[in-house]
N, CA, C and O atoms as a CHARMM CRD file, in Angstrom:
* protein
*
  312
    1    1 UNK  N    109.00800 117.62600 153.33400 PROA 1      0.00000
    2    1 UNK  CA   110.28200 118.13300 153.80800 PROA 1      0.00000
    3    1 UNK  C    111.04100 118.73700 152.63300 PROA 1      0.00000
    4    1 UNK  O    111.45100 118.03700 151.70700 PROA 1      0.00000
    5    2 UNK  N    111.20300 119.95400 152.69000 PROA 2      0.00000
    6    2 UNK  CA   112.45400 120.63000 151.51400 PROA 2      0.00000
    7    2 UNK  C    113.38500 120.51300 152.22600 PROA 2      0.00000
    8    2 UNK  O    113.49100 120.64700 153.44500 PROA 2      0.00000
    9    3 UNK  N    114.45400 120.12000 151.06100 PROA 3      0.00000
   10    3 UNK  CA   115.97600 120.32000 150.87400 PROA 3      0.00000
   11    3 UNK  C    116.26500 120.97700 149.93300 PROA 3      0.00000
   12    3 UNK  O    116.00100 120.96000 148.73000 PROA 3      0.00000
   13    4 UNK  N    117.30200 122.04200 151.11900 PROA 4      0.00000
   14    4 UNK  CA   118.60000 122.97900 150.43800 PROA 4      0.00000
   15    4 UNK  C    118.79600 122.63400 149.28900 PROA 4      0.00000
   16    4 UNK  O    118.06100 121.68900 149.00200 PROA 4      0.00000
   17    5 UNK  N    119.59500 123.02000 148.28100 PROA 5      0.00000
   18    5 UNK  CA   120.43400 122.71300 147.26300 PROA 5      0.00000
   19    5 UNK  C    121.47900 122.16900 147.94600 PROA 5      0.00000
   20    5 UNK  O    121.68700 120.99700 147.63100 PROA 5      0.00000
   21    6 UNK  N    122.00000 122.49000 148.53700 PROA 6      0.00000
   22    6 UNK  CA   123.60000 122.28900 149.11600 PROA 6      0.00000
   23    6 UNK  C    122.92300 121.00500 149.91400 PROA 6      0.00000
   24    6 UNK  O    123.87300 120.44600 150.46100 PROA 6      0.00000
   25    7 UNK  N    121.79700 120.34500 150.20100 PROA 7      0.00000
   26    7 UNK  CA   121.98600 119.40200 151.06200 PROA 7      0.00000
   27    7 UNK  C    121.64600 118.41800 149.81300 PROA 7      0.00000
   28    7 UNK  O    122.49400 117.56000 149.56900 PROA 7      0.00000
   29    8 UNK  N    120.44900 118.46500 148.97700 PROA 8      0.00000
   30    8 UNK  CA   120.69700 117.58900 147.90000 PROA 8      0.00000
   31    8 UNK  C    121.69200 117.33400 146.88200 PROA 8      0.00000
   32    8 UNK  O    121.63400 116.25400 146.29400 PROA 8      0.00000
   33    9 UNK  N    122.83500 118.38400 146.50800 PROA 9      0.00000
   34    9 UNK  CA   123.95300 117.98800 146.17900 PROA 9      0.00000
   35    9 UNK  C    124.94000 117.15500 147.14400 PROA 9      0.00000
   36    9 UNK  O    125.79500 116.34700 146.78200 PROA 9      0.00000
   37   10 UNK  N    124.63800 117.52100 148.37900 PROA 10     0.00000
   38   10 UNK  CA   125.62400 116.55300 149.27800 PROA 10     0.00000
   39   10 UNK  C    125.32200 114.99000 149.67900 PROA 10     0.00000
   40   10 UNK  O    125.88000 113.97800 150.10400 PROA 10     0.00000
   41   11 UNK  N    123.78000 115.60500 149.15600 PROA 11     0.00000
   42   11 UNK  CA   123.15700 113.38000 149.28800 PROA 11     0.00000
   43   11 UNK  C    123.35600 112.87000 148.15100 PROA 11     0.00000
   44   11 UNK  O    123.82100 111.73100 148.14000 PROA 11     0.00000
   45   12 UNK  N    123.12500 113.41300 147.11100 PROA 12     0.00000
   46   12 UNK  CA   123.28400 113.15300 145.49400 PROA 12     0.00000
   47   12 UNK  C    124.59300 112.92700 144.93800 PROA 12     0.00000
   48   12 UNK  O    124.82900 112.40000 143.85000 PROA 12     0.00000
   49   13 UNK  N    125.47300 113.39300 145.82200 PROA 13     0.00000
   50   13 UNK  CA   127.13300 113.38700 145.31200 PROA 13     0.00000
   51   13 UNK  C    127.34800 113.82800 143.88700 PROA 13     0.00000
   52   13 UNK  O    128.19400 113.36300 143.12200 PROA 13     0.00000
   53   14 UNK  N    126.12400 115.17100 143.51800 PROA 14     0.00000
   54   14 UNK  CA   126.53300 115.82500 142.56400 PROA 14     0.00000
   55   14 UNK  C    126.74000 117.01000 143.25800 PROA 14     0.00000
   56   14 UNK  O    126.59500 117.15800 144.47100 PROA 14     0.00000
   57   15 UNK  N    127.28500 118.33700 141.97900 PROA 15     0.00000
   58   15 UNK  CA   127.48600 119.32000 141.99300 PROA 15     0.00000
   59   15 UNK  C    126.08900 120.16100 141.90000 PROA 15     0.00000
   60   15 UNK  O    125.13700 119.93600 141.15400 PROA 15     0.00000
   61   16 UNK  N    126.24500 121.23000 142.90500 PROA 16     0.00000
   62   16 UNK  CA   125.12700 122.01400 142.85200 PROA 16     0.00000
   63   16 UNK  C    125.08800 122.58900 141.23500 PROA 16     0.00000
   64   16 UNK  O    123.98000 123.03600 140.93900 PROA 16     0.00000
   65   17 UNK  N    126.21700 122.65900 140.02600 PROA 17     0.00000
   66   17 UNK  CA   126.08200 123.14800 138.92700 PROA 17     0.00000
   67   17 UNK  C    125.39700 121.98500 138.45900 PROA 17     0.00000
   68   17 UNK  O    124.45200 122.24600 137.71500 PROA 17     0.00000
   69   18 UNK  N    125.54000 121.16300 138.61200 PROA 18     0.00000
   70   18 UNK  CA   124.58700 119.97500 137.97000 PROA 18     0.00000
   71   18 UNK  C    123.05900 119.81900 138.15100 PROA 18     0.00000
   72   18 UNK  O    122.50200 119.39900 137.13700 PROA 18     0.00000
   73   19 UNK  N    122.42800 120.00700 138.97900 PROA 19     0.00000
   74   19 UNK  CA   121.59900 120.19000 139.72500 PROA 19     0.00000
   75   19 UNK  C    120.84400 121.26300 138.90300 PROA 19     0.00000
   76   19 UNK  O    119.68400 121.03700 138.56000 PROA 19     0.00000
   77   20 UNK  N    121.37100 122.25600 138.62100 PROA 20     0.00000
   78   20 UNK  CA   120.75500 123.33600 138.13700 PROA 20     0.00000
   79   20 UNK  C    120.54900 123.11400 136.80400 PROA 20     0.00000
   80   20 UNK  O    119.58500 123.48100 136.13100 PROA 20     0.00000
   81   21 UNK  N    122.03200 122.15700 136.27400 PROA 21     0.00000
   82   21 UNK  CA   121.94000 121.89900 134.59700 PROA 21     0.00000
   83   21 UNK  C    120.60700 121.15400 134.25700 PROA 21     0.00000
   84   21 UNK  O    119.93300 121.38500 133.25300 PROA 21     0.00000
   85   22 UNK  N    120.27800 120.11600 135.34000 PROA 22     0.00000
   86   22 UNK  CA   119.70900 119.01400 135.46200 PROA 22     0.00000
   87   22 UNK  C    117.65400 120.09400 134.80200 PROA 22     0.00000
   88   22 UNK  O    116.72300 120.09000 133.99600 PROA 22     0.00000
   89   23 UNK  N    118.42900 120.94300 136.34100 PROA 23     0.00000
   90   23 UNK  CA   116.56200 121.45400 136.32500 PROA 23     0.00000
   91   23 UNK  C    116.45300 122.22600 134.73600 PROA 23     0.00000
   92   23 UNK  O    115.49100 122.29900 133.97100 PROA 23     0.00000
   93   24 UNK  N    117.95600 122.78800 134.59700 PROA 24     0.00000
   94   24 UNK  CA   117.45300 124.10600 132.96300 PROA 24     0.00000
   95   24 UNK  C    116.54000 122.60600 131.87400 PROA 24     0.00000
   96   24 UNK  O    115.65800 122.81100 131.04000 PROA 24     0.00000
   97   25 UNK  N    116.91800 121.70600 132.12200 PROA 25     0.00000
   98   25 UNK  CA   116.88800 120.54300 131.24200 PROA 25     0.00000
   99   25 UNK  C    115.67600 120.09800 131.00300 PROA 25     0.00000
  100   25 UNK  O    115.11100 119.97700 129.91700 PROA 25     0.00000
  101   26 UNK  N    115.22100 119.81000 132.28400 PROA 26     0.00000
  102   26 UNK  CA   113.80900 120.01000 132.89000 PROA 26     0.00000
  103   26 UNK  C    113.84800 118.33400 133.05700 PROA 26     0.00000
  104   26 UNK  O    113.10100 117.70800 132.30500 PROA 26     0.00000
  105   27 UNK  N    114.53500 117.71000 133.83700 PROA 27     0.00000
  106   27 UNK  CA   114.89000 116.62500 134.57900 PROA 27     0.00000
  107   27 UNK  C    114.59300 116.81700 136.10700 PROA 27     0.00000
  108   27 UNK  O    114.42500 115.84200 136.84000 PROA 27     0.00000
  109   28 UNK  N    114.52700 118.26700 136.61500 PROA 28     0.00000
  110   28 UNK  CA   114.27900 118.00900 138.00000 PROA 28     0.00000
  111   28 UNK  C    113.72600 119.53100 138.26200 PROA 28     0.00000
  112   28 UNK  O    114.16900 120.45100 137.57400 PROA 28     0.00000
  113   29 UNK  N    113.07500 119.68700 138.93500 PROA 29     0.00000
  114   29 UNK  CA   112.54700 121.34100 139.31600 PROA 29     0.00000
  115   29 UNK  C    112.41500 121.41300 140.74200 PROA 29     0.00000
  116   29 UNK  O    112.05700 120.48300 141.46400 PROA 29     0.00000
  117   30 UNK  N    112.68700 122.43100 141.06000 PROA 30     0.00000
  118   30 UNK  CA   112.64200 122.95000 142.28400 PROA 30     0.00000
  119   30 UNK  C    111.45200 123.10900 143.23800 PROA 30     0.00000
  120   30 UNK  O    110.47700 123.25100 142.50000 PROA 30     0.00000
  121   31 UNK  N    111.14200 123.14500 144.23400 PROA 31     0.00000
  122   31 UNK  CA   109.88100 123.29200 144.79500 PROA 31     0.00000
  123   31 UNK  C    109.75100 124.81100 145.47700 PROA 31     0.00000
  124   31 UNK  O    108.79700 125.28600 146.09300 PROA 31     0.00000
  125   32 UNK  N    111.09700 125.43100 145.14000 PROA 32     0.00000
  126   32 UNK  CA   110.97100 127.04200 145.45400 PROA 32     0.00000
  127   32 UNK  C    112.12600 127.32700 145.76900 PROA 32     0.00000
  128   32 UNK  O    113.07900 126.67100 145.34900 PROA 32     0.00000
  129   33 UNK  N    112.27900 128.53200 146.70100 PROA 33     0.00000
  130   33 UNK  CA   113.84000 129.07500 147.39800 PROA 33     0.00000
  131   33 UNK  C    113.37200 129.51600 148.67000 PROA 33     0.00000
  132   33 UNK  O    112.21100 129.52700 149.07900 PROA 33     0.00000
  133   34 UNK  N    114.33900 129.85300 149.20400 PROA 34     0.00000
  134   34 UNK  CA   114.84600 130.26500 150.72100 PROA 34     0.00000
  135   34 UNK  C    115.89800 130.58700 150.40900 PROA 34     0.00000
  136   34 UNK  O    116.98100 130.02000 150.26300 PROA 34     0.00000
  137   35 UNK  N    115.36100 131.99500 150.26300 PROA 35     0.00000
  138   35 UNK  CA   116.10700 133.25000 149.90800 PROA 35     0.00000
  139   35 UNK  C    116.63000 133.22100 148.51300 PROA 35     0.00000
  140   35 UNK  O    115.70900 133.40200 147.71700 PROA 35     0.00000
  141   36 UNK  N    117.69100 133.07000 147.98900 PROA 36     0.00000
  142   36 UNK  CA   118.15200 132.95800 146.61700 PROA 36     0.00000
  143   36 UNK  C    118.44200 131.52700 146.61800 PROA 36     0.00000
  144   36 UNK  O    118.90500 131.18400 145.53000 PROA 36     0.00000
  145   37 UNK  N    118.31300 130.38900 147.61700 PROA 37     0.00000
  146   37 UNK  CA   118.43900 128.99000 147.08900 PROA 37     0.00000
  147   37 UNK  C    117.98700 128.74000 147.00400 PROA 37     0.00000
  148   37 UNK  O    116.99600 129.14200 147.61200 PROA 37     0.00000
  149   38 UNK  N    117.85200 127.43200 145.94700 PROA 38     0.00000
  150   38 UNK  CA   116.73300 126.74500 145.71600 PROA 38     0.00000
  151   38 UNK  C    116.53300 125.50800 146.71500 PROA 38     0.00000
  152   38 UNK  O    117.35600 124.92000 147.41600 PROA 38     0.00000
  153   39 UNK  N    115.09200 125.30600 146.53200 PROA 39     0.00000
  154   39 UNK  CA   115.06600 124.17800 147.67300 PROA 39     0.00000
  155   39 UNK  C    114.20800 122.66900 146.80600 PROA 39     0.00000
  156   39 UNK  O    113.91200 122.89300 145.63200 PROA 39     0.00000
  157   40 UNK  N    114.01300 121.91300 147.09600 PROA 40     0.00000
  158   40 UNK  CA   113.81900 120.55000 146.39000 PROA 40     0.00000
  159   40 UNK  C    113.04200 119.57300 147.14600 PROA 40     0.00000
  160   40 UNK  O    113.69200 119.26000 148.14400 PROA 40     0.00000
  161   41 UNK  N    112.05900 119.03300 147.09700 PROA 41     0.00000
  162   41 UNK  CA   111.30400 117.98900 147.63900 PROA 41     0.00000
  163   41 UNK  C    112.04900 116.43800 147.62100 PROA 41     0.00000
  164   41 UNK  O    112.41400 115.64800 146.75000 PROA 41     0.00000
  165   42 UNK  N    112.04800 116.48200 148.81300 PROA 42     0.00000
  166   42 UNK  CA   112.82800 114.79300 149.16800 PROA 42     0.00000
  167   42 UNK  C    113.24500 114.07400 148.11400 PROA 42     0.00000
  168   42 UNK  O    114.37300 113.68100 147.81500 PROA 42     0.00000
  169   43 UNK  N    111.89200 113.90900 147.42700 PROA 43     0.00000
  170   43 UNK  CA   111.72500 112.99700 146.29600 PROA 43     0.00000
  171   43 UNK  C    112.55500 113.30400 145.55500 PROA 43     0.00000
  172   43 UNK  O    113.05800 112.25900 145.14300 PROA 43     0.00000
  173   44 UNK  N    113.14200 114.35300 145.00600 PROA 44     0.00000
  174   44 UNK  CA   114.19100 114.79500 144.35300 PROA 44     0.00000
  175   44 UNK  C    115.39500 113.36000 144.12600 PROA 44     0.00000
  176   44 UNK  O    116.02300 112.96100 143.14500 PROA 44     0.00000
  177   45 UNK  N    115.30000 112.88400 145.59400 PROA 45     0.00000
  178   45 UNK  CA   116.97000 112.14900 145.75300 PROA 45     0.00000
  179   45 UNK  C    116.57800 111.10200 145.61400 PROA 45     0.00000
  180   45 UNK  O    117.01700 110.24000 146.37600 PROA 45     0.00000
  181   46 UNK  N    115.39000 110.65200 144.38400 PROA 46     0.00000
  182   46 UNK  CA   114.50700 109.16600 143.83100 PROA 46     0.00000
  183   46 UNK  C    115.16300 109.36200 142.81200 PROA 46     0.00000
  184   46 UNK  O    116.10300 108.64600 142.46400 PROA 46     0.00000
  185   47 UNK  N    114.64200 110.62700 142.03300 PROA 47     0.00000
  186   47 UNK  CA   114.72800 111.27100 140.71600 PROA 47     0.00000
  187   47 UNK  C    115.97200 111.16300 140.19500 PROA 47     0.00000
  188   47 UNK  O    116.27200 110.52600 139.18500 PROA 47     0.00000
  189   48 UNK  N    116.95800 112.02200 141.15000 PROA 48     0.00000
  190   48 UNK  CA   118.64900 112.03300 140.76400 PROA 48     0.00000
  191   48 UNK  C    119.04100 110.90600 140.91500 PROA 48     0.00000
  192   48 UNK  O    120.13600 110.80800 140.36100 PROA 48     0.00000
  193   49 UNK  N    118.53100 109.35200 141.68300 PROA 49     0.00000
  194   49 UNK  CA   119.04400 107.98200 141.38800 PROA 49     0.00000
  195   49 UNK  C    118.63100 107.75400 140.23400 PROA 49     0.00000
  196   49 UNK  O    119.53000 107.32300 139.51200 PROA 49     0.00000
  197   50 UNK  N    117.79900 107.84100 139.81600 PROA 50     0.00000
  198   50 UNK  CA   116.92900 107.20900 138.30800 PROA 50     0.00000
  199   50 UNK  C    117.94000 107.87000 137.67500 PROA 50     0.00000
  200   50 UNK  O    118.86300 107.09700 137.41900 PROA 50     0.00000
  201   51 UNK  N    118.16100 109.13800 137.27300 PROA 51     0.00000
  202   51 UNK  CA   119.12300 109.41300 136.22800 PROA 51     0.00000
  203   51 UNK  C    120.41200 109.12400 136.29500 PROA 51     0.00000
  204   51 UNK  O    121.11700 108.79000 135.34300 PROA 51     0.00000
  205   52 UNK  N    120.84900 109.28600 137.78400 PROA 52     0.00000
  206   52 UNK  CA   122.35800 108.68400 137.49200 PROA 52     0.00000
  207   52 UNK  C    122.52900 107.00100 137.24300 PROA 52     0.00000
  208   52 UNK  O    123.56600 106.38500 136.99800 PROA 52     0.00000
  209   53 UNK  N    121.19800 106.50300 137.38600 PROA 53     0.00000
  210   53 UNK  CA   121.33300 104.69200 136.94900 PROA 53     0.00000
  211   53 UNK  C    121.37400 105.45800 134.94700 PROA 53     0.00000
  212   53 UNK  O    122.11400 105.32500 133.97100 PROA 53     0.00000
  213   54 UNK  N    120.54900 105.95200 135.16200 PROA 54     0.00000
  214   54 UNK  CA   120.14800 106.03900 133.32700 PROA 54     0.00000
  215   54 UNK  C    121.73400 106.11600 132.69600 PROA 54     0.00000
  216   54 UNK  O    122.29000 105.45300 131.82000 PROA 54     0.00000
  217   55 UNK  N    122.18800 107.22300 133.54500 PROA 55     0.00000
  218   55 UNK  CA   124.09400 108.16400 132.84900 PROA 55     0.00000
  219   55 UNK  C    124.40700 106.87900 133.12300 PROA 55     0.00000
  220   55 UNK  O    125.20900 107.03800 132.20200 PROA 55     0.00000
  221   56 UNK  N    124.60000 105.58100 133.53000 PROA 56     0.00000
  222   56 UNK  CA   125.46200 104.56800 134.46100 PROA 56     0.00000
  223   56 UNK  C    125.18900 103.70400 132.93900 PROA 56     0.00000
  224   56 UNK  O    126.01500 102.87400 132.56100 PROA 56     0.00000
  225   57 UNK  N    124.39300 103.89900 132.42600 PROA 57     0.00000
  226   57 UNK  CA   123.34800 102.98600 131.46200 PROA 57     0.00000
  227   57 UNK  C    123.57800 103.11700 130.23600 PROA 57     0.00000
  228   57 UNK  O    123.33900 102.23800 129.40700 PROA 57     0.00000
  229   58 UNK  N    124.23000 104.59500 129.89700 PROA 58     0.00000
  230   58 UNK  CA   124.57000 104.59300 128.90000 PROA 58     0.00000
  231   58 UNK  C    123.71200 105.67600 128.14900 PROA 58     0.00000
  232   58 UNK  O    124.04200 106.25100 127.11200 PROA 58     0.00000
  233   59 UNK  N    122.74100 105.82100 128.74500 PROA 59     0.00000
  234   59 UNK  CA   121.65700 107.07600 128.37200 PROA 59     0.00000
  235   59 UNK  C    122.30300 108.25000 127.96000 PROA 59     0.00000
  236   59 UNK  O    123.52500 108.27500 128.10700 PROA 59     0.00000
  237   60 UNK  N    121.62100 109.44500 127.36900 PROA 60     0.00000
  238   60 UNK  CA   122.13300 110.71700 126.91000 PROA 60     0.00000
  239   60 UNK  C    121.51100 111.34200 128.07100 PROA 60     0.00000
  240   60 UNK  O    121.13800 110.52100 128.90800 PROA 60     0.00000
  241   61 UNK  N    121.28900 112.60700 128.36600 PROA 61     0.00000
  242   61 UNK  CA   120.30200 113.36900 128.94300 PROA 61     0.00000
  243   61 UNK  C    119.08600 113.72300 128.21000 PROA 61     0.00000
  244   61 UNK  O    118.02400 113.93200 128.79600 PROA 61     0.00000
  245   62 UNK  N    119.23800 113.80400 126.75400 PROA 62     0.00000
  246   62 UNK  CA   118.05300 113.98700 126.41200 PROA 62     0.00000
  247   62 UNK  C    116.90900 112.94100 126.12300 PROA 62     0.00000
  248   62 UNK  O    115.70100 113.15700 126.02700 PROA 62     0.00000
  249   63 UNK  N    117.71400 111.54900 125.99100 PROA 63     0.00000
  250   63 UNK  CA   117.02700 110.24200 126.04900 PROA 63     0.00000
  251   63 UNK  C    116.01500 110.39300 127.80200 PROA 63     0.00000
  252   63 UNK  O    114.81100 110.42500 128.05700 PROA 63     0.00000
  253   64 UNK  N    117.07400 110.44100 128.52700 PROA 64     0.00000
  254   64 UNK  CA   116.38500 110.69100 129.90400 PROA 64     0.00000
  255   64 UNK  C    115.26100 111.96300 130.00500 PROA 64     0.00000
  256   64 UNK  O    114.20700 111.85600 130.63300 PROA 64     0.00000
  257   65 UNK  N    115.56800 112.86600 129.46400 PROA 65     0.00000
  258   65 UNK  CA   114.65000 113.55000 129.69100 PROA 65     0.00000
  259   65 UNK  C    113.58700 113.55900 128.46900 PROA 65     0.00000
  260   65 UNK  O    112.98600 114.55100 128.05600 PROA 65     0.00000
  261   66 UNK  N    113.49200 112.27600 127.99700 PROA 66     0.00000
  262   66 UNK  CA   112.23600 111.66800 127.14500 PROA 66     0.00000
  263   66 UNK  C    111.53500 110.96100 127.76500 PROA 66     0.00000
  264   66 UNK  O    110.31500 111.02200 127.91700 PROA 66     0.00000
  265   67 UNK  N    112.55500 109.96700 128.31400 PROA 67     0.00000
  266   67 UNK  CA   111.58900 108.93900 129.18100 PROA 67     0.00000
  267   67 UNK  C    111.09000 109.58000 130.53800 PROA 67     0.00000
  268   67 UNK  O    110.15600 109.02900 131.12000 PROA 67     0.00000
  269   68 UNK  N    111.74400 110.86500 131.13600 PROA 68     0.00000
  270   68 UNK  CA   110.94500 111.11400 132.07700 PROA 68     0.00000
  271   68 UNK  C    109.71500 111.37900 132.00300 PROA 68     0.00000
  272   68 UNK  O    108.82100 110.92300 132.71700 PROA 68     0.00000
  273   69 UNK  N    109.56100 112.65800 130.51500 PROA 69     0.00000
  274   69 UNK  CA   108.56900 113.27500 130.46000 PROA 69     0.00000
  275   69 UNK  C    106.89500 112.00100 129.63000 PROA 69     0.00000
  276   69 UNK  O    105.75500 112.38700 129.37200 PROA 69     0.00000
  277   70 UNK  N    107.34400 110.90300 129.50100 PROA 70     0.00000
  278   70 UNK  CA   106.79200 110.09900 128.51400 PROA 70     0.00000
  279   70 UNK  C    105.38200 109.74300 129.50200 PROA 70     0.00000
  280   70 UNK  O    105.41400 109.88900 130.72400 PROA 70     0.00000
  281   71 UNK  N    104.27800 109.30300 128.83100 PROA 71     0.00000
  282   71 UNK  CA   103.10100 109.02700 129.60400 PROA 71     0.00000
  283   71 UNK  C    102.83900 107.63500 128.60400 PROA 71     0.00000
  284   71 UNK  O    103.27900 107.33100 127.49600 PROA 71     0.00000
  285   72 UNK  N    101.84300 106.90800 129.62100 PROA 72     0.00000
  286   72 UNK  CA   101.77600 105.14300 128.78700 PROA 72     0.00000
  287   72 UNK  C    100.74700 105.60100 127.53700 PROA 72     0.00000
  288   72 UNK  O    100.41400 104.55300 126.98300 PROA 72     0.00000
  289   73 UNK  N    100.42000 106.18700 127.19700 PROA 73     0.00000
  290   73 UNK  CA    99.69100 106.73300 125.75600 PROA 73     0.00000
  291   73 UNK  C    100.76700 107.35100 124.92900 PROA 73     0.00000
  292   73 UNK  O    100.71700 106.96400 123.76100 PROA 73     0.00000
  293   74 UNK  N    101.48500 107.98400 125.12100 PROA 74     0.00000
  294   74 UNK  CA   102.39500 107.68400 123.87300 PROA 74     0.00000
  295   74 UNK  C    102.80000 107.36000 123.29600 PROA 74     0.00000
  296   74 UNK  O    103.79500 106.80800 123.76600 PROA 74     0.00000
  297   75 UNK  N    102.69500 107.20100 121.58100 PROA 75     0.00000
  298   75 UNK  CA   103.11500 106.66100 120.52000 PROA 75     0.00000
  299   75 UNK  C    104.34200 106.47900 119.96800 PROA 75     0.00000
  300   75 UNK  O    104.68900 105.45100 119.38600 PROA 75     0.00000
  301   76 UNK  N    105.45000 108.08700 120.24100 PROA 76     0.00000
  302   76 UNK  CA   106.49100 108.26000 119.44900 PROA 76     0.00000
  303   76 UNK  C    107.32400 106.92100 120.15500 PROA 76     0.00000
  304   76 UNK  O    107.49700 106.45400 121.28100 PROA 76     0.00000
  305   77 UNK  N    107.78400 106.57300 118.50800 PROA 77     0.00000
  306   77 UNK  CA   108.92800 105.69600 118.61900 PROA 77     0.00000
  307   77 UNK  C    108.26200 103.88900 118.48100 PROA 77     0.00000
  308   77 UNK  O    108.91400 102.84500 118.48100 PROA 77     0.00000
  309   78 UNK  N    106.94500 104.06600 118.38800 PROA 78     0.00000
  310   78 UNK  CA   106.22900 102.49300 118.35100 PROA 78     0.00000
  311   78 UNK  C    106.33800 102.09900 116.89000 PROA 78     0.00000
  312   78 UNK  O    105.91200 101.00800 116.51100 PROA 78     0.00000
């Protein structure tokens, strides 16, 4: 199931500018458009809980977008 932008900002209780900041960041990507919007896979509104617990947590964005991108074989930081 894709969701709008405008419907995952309205489940997310962020701003569609956020959303976009989120994806330039590379915290969340799009699964395409319909028409000039972007649209987002469900799962999206897993993703935007995990980070807004992370912001809740005290996290940076770029801390978050370490641990997103991190795989269990990575070293940095051991």
């Amino acid at each position: 199931m894709l969701l709008d932008i405008a419907d995952v900002a309205a489940r997310s209780q962020l701003a569609p500018s956020a959303l976009r900041f989120y994806e330039k960041r590379g915290l969340i990507s799009p699964a395409g458009r319909n028409g000039l919007r972007r649209t987002y896979e469900a799962s999206v509104l897993d993703r935007l809980a995990l980070i807004a617990c992370a912001r809740d947590s005290g996290f940076t964005i770029a801390e978050i977008a370490r641990f997103l991108i991190a795989r269990p074989d990575d070293t940095e930081g051991r």
